[in-house]
C-alpha positions in Angstrom: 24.4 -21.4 -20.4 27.2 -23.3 -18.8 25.7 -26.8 -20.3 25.3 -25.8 -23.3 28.6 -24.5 -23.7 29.7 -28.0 -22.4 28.0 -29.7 -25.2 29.4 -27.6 -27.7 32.8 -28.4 -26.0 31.8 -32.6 -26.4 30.5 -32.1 -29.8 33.9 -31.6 -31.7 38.0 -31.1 -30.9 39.6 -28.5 -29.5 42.4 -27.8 -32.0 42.3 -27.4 -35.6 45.1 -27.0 -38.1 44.7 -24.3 -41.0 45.8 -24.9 -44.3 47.8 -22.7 -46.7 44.4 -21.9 -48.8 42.7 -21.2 -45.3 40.9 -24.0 -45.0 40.5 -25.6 -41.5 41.0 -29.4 -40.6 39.8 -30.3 -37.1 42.1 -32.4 -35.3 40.6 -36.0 -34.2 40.5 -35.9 -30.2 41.4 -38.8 -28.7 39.4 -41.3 -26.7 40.6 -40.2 -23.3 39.4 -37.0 -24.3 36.2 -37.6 -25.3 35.5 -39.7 -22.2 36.4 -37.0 -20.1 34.1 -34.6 -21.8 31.3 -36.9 -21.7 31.9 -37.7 -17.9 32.0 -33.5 -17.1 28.5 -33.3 -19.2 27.0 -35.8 -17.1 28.4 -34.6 -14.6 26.6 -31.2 -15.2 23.1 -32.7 -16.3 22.8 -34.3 -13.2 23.7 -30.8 -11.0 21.0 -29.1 -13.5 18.4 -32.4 -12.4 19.3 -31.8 -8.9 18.8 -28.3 -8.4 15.7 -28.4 -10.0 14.6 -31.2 -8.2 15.6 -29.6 -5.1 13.9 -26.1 -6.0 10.7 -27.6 -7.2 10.3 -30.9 -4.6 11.3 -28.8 -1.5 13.8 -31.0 -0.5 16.7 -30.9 2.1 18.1 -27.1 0.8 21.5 -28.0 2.3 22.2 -31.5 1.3 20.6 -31.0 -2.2 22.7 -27.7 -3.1 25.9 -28.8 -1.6 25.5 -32.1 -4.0 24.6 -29.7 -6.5 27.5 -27.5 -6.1 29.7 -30.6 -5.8 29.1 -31.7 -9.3 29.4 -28.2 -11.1 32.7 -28.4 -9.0 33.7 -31.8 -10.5 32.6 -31.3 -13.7 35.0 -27.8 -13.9 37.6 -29.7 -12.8 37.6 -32.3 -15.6 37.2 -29.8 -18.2 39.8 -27.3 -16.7 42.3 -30.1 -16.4 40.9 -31.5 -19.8 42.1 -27.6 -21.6 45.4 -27.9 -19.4 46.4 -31.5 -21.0 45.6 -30.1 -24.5 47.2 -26.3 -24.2 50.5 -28.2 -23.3 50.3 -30.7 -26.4 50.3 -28.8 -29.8 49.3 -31.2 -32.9 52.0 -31.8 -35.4 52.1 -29.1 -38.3 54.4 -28.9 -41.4 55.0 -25.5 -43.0 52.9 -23.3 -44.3 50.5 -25.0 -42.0 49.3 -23.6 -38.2 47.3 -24.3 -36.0 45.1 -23.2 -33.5 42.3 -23.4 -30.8 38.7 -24.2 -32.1 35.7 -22.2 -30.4 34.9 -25.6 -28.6 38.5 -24.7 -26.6 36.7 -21.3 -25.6 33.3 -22.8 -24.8 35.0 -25.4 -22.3 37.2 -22.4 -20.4 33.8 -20.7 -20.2 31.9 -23.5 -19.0 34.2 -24.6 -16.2 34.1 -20.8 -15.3 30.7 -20.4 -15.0 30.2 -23.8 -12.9 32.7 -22.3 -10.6 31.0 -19.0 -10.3 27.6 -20.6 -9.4 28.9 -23.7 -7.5 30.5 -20.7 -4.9 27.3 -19.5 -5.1 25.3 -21.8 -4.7 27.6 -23.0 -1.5 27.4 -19.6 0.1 23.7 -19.5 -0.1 23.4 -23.3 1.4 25.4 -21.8 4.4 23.0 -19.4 5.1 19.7 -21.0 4.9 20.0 -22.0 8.9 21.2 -18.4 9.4 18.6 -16.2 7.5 15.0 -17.4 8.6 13.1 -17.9 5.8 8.7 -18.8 5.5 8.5 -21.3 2.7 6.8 -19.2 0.8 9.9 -17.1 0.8 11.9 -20.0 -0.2 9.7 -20.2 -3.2 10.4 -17.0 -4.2 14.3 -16.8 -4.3 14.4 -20.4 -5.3 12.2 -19.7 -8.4 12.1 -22.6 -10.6 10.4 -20.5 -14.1 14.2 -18.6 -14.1 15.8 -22.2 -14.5 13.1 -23.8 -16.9 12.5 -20.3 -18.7 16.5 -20.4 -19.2 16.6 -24.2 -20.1 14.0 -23.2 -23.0 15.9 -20.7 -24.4 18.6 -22.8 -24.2 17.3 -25.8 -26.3 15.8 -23.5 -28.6 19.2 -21.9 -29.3 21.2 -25.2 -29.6 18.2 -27.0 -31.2 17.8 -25.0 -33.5 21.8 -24.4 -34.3 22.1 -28.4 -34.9 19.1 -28.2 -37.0 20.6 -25.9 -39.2 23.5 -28.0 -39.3 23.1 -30.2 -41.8 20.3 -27.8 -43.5 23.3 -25.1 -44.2 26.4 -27.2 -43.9 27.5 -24.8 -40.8 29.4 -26.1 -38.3 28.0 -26.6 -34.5 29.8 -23.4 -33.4 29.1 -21.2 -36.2 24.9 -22.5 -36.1 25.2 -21.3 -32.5 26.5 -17.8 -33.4 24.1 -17.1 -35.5 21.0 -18.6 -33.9 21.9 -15.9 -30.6 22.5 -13.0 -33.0 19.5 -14.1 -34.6 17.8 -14.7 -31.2 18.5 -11.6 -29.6 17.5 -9.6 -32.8 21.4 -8.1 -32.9 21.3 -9.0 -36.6 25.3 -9.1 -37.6 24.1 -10.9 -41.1 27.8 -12.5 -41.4 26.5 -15.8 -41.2 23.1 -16.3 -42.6 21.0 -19.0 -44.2 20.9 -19.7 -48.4 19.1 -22.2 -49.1 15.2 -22.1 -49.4 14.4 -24.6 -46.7 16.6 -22.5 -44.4 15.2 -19.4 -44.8 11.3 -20.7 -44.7 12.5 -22.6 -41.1 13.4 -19.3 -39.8 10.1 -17.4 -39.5 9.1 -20.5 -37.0 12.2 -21.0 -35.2 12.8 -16.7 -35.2 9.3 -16.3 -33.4 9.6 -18.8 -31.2 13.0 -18.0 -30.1 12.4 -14.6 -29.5 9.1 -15.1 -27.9 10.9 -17.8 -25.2 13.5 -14.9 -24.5 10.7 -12.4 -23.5 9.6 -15.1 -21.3 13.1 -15.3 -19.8 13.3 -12.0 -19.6 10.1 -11.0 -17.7 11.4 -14.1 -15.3 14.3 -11.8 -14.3 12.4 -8.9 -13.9 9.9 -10.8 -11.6 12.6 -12.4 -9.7 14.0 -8.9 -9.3 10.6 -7.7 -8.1 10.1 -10.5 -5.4 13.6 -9.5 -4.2 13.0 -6.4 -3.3 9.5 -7.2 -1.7 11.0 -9.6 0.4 14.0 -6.8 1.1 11.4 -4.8 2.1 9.8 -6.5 4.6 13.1 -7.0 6.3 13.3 -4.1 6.4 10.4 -3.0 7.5 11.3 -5.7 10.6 14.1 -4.4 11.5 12.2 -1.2 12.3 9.7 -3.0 14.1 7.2 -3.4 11.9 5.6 -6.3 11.1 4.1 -8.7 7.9 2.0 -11.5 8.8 0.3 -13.7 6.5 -3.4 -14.3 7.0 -4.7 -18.0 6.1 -7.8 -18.0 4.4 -10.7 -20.2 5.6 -10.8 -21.8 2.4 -7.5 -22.6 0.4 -8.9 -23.8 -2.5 -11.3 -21.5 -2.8 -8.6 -18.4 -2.6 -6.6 -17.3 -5.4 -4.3 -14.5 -3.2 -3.0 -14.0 -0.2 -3.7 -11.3 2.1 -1.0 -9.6 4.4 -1.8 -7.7 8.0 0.8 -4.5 8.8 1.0 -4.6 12.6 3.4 -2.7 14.7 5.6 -5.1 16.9 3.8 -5.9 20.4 7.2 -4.0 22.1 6.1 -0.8 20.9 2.6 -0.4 21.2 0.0 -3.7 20.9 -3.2 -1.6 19.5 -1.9 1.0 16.9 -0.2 1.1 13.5 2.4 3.3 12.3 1.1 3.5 8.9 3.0 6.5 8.2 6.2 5.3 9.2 5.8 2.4 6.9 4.7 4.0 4.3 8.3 6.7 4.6 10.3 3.1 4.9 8.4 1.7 1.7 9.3 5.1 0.0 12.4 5.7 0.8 13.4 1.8 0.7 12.0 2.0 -3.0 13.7 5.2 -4.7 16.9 4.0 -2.7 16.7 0.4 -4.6 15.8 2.3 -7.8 19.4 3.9 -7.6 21.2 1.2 -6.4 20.0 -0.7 -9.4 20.1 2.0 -11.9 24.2 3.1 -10.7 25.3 -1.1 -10.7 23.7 -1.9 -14.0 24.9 1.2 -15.5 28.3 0.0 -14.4 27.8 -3.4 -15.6 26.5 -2.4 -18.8 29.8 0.4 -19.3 32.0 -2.5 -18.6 30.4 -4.7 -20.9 30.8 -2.3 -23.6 34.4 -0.7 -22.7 35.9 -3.8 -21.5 34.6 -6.6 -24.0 36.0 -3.6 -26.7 39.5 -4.1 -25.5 38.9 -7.9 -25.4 37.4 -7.9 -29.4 40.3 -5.5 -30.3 42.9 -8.4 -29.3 40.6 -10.9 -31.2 40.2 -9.0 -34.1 43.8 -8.4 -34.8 44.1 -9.8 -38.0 41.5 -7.5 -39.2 43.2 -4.7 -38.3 40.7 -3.6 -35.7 41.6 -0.6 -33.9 40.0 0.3 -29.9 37.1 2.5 -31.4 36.3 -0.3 -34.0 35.4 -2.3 -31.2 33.9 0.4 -29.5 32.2 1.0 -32.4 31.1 -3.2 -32.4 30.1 -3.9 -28.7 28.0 -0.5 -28.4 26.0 -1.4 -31.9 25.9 -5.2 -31.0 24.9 -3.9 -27.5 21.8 -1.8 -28.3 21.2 -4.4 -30.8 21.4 -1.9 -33.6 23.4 -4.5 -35.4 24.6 -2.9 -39.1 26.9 -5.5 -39.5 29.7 -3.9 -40.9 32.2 -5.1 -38.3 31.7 -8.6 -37.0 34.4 -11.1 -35.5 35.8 -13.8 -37.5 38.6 -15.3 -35.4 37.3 -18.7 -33.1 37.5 -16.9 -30.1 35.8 -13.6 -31.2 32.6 -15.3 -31.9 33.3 -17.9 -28.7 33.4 -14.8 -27.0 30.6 -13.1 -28.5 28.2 -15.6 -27.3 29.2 -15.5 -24.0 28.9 -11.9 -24.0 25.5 -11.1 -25.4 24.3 -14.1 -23.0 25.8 -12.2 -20.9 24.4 -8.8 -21.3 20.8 -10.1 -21.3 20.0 -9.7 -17.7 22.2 -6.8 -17.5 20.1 -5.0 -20.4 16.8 -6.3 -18.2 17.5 -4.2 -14.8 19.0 -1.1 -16.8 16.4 -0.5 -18.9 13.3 -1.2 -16.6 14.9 0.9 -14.2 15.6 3.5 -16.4 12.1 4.2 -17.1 11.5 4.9 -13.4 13.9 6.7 -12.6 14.3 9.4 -16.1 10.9 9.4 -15.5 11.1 10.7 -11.6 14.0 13.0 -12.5 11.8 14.6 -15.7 9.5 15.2 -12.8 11.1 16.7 -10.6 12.3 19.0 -13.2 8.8 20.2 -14.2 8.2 20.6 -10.0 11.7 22.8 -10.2 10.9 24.6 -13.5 7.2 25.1 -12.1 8.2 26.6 -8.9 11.0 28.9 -10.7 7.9 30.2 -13.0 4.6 31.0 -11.9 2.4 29.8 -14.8 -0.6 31.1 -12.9 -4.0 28.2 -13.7 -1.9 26.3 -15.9 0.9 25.9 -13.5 -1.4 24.9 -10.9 -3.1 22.3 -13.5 0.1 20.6 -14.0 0.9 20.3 -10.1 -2.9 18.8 -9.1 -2.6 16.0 -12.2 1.2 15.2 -11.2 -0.3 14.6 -7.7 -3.2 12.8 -8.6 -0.6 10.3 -9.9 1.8 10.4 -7.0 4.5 11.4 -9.2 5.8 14.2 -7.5 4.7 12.5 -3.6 6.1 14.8 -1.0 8.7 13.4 1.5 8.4 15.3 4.5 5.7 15.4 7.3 2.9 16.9 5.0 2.7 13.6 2.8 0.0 12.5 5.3 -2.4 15.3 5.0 -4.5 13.7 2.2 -5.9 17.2 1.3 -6.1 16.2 -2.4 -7.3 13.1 -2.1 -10.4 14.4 0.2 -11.3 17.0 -2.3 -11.4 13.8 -5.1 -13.5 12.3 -2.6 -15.7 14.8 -2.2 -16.1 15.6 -6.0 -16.4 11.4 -5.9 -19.4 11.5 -3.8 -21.4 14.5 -5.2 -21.5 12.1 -8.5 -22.8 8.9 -6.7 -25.0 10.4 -4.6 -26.0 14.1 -6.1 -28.9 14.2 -4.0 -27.4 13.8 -0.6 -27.0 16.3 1.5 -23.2 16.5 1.9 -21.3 19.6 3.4 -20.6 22.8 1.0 -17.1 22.9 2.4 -14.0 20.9 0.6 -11.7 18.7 3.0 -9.5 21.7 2.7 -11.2 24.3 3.9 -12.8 22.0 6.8 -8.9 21.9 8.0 -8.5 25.5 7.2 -11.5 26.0 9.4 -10.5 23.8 12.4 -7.1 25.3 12.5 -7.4 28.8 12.1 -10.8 29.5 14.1 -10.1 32.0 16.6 -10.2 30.7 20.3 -13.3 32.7 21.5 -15.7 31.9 18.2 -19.1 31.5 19.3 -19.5 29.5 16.1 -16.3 27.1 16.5 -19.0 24.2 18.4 -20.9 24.5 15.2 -18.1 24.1 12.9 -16.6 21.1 15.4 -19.7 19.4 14.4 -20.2 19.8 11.0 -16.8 18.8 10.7 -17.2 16.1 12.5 -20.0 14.8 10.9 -18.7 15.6 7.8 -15.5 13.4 8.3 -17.6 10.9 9.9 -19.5 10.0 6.7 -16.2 10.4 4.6 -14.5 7.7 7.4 -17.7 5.8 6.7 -17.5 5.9 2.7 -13.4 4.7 3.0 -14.4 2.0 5.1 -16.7 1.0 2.1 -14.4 1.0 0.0 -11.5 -0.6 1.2 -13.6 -3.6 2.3 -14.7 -3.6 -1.4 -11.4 -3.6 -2.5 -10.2 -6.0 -0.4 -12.9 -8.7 -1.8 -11.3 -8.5 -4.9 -7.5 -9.0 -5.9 -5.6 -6.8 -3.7 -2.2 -7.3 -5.9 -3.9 -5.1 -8.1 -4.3 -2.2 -5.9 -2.7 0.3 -4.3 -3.8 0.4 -1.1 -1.6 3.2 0.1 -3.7 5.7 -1.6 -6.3 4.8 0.7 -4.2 4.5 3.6 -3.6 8.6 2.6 -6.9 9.2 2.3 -8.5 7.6 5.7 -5.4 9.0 7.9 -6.3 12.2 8.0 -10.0 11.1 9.4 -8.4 9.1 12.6 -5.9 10.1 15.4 -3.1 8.2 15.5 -1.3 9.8 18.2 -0.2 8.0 21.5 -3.0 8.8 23.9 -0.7 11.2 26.1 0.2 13.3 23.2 -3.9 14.3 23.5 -5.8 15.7 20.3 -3.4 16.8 16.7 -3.4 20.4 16.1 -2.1 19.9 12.5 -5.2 17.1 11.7 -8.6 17.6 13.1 -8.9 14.4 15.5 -12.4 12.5 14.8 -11.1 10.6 18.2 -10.9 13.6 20.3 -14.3 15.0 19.2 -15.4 11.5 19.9 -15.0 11.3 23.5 -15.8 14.5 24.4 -18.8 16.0 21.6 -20.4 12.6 21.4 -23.3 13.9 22.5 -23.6 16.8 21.0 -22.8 15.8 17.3 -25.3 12.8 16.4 -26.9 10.0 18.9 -25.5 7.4 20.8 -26.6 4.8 18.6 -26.2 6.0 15.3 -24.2 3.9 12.7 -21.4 6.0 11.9 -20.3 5.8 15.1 -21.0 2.7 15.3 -18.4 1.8 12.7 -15.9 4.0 14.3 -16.1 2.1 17.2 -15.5 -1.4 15.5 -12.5 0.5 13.6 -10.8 0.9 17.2 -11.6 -2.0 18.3 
């Protein structure tokens, strides 16, 4: 954005004088000036060329950002001392003339700002690449080069196409680039809009296009967004002792994904995960992001519209705009409703209005895809609430199992392990595969039900030990199928703590001196001491009970 605001600022001069019949005459810049303008692009250009070079080439982090950041730094300083020179030198006018800024003025300011903004940036990140250990595979995901050539594509296609239309509609550079971005980003003001016939049949192309190459931009950001908080996560889940290690497949080329282990760190115990624990961090860590993000980009967005209003309302003067005029603008322009019955006409109003909706685009991204999660967790949890407060009987019970099925409403405290539910799907899963094995009557439930609440003295708890055993025996043996099955195939694409639910409840994951669970049957405990007594030594579910504790 910066750039191209640089080469609007190059293109044309900075102050224009308006006639008595409003007509505007564009004072000639002089050479100095237009060397200086053409030094701070190349200055930028190369900074753009470097960074990427940097990102993509995996080059020396340090020495490639600070150079990079050192150029952005340069080229703001030409252009800021470039507006200074000119603010302080006022062309001649004779009355009823005046004069005033052009939008190029406005595009320089907001260029040397932004190359400021991201050269401190930039700088602070450099710092802390020898501080915060990062894989390279890491590295490639917070220096992701599809944001920069995603952005440089949207970029060309707004500029392109604003000098194309140019000459095709007799605009100026400035006014072609206000109405390719409210064209772009479907806001639709209709001030400015093409005549002749060539203009208009260019625009079902160039409209297309440009819209397609913002969705591209715009899932870029959501992506990056997504990668943040994965890698956010898994310092997280470090810090807690937990953790991530990458496993190298045999064959590289071959291998399309990459698989990740969970292991507990070697300090706390060297054999056993603590799945559950993981899991609460991964929960917690993700509805805790959700409203992070949801509270900062609602913020953003408010200031966007309530802030930018009071800037439009001073740009708009001499339309007689009043506060909730440009209230009225910002939050239409902003929810790209666009009616067009208020749109600005001073240089910097539409200067300003690029900058904005540029602006708003990534703020607009992470409010409204996190919107969706979380009105759609709070609608939720109303339905739990208004459930609970009214006792719909089967129906009520209906809505519960299906919100469940779908981990919508996942309990948070220590039942969210019990996997109940998902033993019963099994269950129902395996009668339809196999309908002529010989599977227990009993649901998971009511084998818990019986191994909990068997009196002391049964002569018929051994019995029921062993059916239960064996029965959670072949269901251990059915989840180790398949979540080897799964884990052939794309693992991105599954979610593999639904299975983690279902297979905990089979093990004992305990710390050996805490002996057997009495809130989950232990398959562990009747392992070393009914072994004999439930199926042979040498048959193969136990056999691939053994390799799962190995």
């Amino acid at each position: 954005m910066a750039t191209m605001f640089n080469i609007c600022t190059v293109c044309q001069g900075l102050q224009e004088i308006v006639q008595s019949d409003s007509r505007a005459m564009i004072v000639t810049q002089p050479a100095w000036a237009v060397t200086l303008k053409a030094i701070s692009l190349a200055l930028s250009a190369t900074a753009d060329l470097t960074l990427l070079l940097t990102m993509k080439l995996k080059w020396n982090a340090v020495k490639g950002f600070i150079i990079t950041a050192f150029l952005w730094t340069s080229s703001s300083a030409i252009l800021f001392s470039l507006v200074g020179v000119v603010a302080q030198q006022p062309p001649p006018v004779i009355s009823p003339q005046t004069w005033r800024y052009t939008q190029n003025y406005y595009y320089g300011i907001f260029a040397a700002a932004l190359y400021i903004l991201i050269a401190g940036l930039l700088t602070i990140y450099a710092i802390s690449v020898h501080t915060v250990h990062l894989t390279p595979k890491d590295r490639t995901s917070v220096e992701d080069t599809s944001i920069v050539l995603r952005a440089l594509t949207l970029a060309i296609f707004l500029l392109g196409g604003a000098a194309i239309y140019v000459p095709i509609e007799g605009w100026s550079l400035p006014d072609a680039l206000y109405w390719a971005v409210y064209t772009i980003l479907t806001v639709g003001i209709g001030n400015i809009v093409p005549k002749t016939h060539l203009g208009r049949s260019l625009l079902f192309p160039y409209a297309t296009a440009g819209i397609t190459s913002l969705g591209l931009f715009i899932s870029s950001i959501a992506s990056f967004w997504t990668r943040m908080g994965d890698l956010h996560l898994r310092f997280e889940l470090e810090h807690e002792g937990i953790h991530i290690h990458e496993i190298v497949p045999a064959d590289q080329s071959t291998t399309q994904h990459e698989e990740y282990e969970l292991v507990q760190h070697p300090t706390t115990h060297p054999r056993k995960l603590n799945i559950p624990k993981a899991q609460q961090i991964k929960l917690n860590f993700h509805r805790r992001r959700q409203w992070l993000v949801f509270i900062f980009s609602a913020i953003a967005w408010l200031l966007l519209w309530l802030v930018s209003a009071r800037i439009f309302k001073g740009s708009e003067r001499n339309q007689g705009w009043t506060y909730f005029d440009a209230l009225y603008f910002t939050f239409v322009s902003l929810t790209t409703i666009g009616y067009g019955d208020f749109y600005p006409s001073s240089n910097f109003g539409k200067s300003f209005f690029v900058f904005w909706a540029l602006l708003a685009v990534p703020v607009m991204t992470a409010l409204v895809g996190v919107m969706g999660q979380v009105g759609f967790r709070a609608v939720v949890y109303f339905v739990r609430r208004l459930g609970k407060a009214c006792p719909w009987g089967y129906y009520g019970r209906r809505i519960r199992v299906f919100l469940r099925e779908r981990r919508l409403d996942m309990p948070t405290g220590g039942d969210s392990y019990t996997g109940s539910l998902s033993l019963d799907a099994i269950d129902i899963e395996n009668q339809q595969k196999h309908p002529g094995a010989d599977y227990p009557a009993t649901s998971s439930r009511m084998i818990q039900h019986s191994n909990l609440h068997d009196p002391p003295n049964s002569q018929s708890r051994p019995t029921r030990q062993m059916e239960s055993t064996q029965y959670k025996l072949l269901l251990l043996c059915q989840e180790i199928k398949n979540i080897v099955t799964l884990l052939q195939d794309d693992v991105r694409n599954v979610d593999l703590h639904r299975k983690w639910v279902q297979i905990i409840p089979l093990l004992d994951i305990e710390d050996e001196e805490q002996g057997c669970s009495e809130s989950i049957p232990s398959v562990e405990c009747h392992h070393r001491h009914r072994r004999s007594h439930v199926v042979g030594e040498d048959t193969e579910p136990y056999a691939i009970f053994d390799i799962m504790h190995i």
